[in-house]
VOBA-1610 file (N, C-alpha, C; in pm, whole numbers, padded with zeros to 5 digits, always signed):
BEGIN
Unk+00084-00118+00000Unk+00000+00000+00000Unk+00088+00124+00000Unk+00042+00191-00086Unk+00182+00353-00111Unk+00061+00452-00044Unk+00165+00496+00064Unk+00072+00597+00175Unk+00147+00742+00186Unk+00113+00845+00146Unk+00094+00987+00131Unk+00088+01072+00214Unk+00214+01083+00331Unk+00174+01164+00415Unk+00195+01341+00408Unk+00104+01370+00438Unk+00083+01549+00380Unk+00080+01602+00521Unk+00230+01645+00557Unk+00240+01724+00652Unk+00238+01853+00678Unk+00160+01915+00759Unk+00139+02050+00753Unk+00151+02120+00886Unk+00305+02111+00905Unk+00365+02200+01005Unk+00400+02322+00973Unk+00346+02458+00981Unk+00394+02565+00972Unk+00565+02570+00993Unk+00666+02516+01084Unk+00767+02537+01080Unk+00796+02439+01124Unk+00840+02306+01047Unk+00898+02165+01054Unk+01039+02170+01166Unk+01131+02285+01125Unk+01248+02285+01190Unk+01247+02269+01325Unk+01112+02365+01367Unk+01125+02392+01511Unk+01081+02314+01569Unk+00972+02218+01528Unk+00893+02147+01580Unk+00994+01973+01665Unk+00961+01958+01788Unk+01007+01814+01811Unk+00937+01725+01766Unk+00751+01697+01768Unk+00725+01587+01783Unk+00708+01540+01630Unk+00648+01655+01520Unk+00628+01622+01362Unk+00762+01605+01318Unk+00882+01644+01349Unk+00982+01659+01314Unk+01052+01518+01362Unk+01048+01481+01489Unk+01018+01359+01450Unk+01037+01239+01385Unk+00863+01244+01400Unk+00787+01201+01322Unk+00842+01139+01169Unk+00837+01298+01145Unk+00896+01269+00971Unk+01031+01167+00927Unk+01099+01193+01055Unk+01271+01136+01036Unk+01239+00975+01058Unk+01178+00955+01155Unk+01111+00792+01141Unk+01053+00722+01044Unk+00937+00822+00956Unk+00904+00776+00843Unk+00994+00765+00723Unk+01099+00874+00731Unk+01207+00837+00611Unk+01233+00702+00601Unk+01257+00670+00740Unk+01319+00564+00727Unk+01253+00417+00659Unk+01110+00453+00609Unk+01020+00358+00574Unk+01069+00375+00415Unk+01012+00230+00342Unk+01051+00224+00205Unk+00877+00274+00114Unk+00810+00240+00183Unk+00666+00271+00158Unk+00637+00388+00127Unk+00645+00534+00192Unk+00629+00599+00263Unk+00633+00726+00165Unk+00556+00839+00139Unk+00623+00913+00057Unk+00551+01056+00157Unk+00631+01146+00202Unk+00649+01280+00268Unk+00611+01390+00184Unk+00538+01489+00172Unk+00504+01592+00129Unk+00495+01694+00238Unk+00604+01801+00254Unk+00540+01901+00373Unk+00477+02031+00256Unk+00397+02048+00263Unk+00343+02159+00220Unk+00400+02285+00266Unk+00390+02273+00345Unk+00427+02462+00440Unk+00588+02467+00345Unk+00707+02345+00327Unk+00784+02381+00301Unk+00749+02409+00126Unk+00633+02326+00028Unk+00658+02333-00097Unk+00562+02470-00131Unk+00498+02528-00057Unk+00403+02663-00090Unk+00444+02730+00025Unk+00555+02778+00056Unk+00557+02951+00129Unk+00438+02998+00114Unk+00452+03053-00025Unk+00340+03200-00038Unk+00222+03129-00058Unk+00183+02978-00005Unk+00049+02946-00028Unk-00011+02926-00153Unk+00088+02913-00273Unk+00008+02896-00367Unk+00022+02733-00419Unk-00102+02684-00412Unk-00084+02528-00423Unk-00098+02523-00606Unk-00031+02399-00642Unk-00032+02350-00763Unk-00151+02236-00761Unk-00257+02286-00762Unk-00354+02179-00742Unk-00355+02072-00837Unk-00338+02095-00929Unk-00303+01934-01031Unk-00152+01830-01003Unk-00080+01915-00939Unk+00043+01841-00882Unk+00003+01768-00745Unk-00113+01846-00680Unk-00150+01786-00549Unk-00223+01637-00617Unk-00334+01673-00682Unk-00428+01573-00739Unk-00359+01451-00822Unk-00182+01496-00857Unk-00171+01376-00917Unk-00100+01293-00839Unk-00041+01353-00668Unk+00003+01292-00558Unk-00118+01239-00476Unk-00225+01266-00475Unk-00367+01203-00403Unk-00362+01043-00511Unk-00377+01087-00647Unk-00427+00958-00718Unk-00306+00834-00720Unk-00155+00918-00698Unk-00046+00765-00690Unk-00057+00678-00587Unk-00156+00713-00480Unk-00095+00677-00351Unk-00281+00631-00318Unk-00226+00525-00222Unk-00363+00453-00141Unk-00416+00511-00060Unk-00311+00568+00056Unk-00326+00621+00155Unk-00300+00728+00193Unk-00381+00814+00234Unk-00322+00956+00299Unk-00341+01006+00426Unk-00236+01028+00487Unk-00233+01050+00617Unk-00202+01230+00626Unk-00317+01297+00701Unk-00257+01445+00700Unk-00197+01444+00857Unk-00062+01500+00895Unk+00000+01515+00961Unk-00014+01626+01052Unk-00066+01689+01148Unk-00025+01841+01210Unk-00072+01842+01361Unk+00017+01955+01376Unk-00030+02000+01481Unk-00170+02015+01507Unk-00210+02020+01621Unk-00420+02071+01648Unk-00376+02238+01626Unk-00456+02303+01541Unk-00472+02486+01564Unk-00578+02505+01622Unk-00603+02530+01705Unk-00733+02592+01754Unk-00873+02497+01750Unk-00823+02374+01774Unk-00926+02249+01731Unk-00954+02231+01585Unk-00828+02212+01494Unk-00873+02245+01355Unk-00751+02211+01313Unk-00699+02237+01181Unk-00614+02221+01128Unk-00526+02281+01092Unk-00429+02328+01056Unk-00298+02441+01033Unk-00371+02524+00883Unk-00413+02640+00893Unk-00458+02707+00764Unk-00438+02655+00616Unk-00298+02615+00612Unk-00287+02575+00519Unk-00321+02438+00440Unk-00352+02347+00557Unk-00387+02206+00525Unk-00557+02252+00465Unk-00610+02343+00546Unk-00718+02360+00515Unk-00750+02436+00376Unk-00642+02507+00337Unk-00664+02547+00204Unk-00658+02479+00118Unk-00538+02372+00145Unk-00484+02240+00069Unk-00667+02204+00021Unk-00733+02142+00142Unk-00849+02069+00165Unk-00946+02151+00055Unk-00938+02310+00077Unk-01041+02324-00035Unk-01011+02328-00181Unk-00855+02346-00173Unk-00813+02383-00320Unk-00790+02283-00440Unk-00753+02179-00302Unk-00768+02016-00398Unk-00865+01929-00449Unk-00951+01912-00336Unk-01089+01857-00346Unk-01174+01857-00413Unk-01143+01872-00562Unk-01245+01948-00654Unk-01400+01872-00675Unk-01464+01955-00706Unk-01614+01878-00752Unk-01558+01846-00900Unk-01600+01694-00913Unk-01634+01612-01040Unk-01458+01572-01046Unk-01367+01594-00951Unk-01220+01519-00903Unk-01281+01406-00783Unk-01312+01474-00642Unk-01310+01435-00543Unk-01471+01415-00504Unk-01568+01472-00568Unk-01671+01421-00541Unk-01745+01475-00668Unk-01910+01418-00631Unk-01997+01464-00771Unk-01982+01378-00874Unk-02117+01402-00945Unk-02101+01245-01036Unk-02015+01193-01163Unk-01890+01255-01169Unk-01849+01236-01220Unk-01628+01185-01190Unk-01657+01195-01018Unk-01584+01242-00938Unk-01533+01032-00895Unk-01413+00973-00890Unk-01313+00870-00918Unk-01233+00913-00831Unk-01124+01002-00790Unk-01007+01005-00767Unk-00983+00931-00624Unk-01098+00963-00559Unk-01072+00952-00425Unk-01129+00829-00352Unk-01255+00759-00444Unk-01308+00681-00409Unk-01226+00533-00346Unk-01237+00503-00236Unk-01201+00390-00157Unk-01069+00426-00111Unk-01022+00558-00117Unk-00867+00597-00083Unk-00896+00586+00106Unk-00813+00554+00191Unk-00794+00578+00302Unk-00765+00659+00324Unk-00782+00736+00449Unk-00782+00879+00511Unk-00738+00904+00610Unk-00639+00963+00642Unk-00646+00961+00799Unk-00601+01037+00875Unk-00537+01081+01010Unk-00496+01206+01058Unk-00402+01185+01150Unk-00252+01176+01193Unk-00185+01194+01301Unk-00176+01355+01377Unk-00180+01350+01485Unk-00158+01485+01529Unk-00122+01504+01639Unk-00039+01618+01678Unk+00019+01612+01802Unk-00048+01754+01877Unk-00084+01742+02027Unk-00141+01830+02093Unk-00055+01911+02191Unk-00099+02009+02252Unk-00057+02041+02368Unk-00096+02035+02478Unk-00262+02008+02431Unk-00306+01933+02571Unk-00283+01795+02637Unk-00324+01746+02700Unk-00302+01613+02785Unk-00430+01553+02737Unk-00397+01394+02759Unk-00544+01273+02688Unk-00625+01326+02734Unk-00647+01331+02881Unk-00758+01358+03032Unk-00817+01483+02934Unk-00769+01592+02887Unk-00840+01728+02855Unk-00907+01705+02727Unk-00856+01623+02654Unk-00983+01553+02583Unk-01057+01460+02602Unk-01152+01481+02681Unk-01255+01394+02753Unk-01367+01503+02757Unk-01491+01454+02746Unk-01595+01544+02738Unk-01584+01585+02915Unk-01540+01535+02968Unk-01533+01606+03111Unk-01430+01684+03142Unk-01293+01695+03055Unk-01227+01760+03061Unk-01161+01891+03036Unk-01106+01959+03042Unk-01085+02103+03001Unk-01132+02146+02844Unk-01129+02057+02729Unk-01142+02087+02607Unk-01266+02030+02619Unk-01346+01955+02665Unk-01466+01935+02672Unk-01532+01827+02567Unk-01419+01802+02494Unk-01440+01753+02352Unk-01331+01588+02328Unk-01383+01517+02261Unk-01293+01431+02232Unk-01225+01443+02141Unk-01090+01411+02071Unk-01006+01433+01940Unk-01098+01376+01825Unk-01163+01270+01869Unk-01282+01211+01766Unk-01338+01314+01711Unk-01410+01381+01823Unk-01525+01499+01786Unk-01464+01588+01738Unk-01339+01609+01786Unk-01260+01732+01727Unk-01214+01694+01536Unk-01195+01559+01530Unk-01181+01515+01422Unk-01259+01496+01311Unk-01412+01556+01355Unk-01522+01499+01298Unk-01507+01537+01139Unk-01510+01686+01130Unk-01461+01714+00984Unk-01388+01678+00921Unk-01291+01608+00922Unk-01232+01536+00822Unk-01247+01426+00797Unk-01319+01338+00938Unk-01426+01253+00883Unk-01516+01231+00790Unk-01586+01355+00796Unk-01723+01375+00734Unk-01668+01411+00589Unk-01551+01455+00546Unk-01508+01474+00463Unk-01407+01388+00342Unk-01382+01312+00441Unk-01356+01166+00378Unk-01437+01081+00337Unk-01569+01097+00423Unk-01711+01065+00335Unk-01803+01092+00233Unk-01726+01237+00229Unk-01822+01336+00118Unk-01764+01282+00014Unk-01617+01232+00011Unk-01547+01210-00103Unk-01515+01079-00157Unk-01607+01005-00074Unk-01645+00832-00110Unk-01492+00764-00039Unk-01391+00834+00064Unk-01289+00746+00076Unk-01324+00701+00206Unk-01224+00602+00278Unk-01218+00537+00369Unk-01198+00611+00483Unk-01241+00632+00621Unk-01148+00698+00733Unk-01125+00607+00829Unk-00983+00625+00882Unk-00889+00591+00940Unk-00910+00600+01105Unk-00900+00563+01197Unk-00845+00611+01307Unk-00717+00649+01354Unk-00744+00837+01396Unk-00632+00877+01384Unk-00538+00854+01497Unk-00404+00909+01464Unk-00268+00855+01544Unk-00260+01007+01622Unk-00232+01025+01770Unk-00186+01139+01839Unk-00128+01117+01970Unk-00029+01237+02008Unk+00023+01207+02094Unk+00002+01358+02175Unk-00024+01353+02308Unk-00093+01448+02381Unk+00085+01507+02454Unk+00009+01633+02528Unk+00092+01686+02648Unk+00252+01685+02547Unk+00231+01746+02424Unk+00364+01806+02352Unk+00484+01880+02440Unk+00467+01945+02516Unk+00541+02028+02638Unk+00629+01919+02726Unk+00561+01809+02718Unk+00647+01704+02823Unk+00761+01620+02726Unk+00878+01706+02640Unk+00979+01663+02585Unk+01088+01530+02590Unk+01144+01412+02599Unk+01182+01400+02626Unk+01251+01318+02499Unk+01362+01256+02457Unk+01431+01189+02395Unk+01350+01026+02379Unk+01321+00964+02510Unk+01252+00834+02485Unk+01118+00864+02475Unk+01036+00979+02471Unk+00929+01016+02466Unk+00922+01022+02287Unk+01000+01111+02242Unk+01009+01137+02085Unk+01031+00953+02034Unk+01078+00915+02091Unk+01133+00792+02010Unk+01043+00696+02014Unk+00962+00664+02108Unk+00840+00607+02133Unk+00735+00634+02032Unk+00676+00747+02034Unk+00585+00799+01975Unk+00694+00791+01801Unk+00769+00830+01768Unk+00792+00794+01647Unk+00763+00641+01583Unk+00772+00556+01693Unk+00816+00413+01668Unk+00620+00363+01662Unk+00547+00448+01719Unk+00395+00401+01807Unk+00369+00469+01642Unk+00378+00576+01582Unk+00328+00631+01513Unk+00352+00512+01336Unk+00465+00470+01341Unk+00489+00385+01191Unk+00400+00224+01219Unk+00421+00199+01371Unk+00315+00047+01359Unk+00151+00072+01354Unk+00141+00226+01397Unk-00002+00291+01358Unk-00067+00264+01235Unk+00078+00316+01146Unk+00075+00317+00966Unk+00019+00174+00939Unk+00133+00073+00989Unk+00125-00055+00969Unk-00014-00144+00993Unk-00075-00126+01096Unk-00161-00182+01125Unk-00319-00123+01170Unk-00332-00010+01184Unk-00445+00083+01117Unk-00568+00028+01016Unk-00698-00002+01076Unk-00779-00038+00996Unk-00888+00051+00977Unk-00961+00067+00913Unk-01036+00173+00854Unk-01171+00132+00966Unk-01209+00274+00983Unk-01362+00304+01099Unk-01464+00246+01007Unk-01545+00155+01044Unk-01699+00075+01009Unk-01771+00239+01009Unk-01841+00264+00880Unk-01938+00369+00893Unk-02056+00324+00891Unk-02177+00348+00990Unk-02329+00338+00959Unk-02390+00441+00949
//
């Protein structure tokens, strides 16, 4: 399975846990890396270059940080600029159909604060819902996503863990039953 991960870290360099992340997945033969933030600075996407990296690949995993319970601006522009009607959905729309979907992401809150009883009030599920629902609009598969909470608590076997938790994710990851 050739899996597509579209990372969208505003600043890869600085980052520990996507950063990472990414250096673990190099190390996969599968695996093909796209950071956006680094291939559009000024935001201007090549949407037929995106669309012909959606159609090589089985799987796509979008990568990022949580913004504000949401996604890094730019993934989200990615999301509208690519997605075309009669590409990605509408009756005339193939590209995407039965593709897997899915989301790793790293927080700054702690698991506990995503709990409907907890400070965010919300689960990462719920927080995830839109790209759920959007992997449905577009006839593909969704994934259960990969995250690792409490970003602030740094540590060397912490990064290495979660790099190592994040590729058997890849590996063994089965797609959510929709009713």
């Amino acid at each position: 399975m050739k899996t597509l991960i579209i990372v969208a870290h505003p600043n890869l360099e600085t980052s520990n846990w996507n950063k990472a992340w990414v250096e673990e997945l190099k190390k996969q033969g599968d695996i093909t890396i796209h950071e956006i933030y680094k291939e559009y600075p000024n935001e201007n996407i090549d949407v037929q270059r995106e669309q012909k990296l959606v159609e090589a690949h089985d799987r796509i995993i979008f990568q990022f940080p949580l913004y504000w319970y949401s996604t890094p601006p730019l993934l989200k522009k990615w999301l509208d600029s690519v997605l075309q009607y009669n590409w990605a959905y509408g009756p005339e729309a193939t590209a995407t159909k039965g593709k897997e979907i899915g989301a790793a992401i790293s927080t700054y809150g702690t698991a506990e604060s995503y709990q409907p009883t907890g400070s965010n009030g919300f689960t990462l599920e719920q927080i995830l819902a839109p790209l759920q629902a959007s992997a449905r609009f577009i006839s593909a598969v969704y994934l259960p996503h990969f995250a690792v909470n409490d970003t602030s608590d740094v540590t060397p076997e912490r990064l290495a863990q979660s790099s190592k938790a994040y590729v058997e994710h890849l590996k063994t990851v089965r797609p959510v039953m929709m009713v």
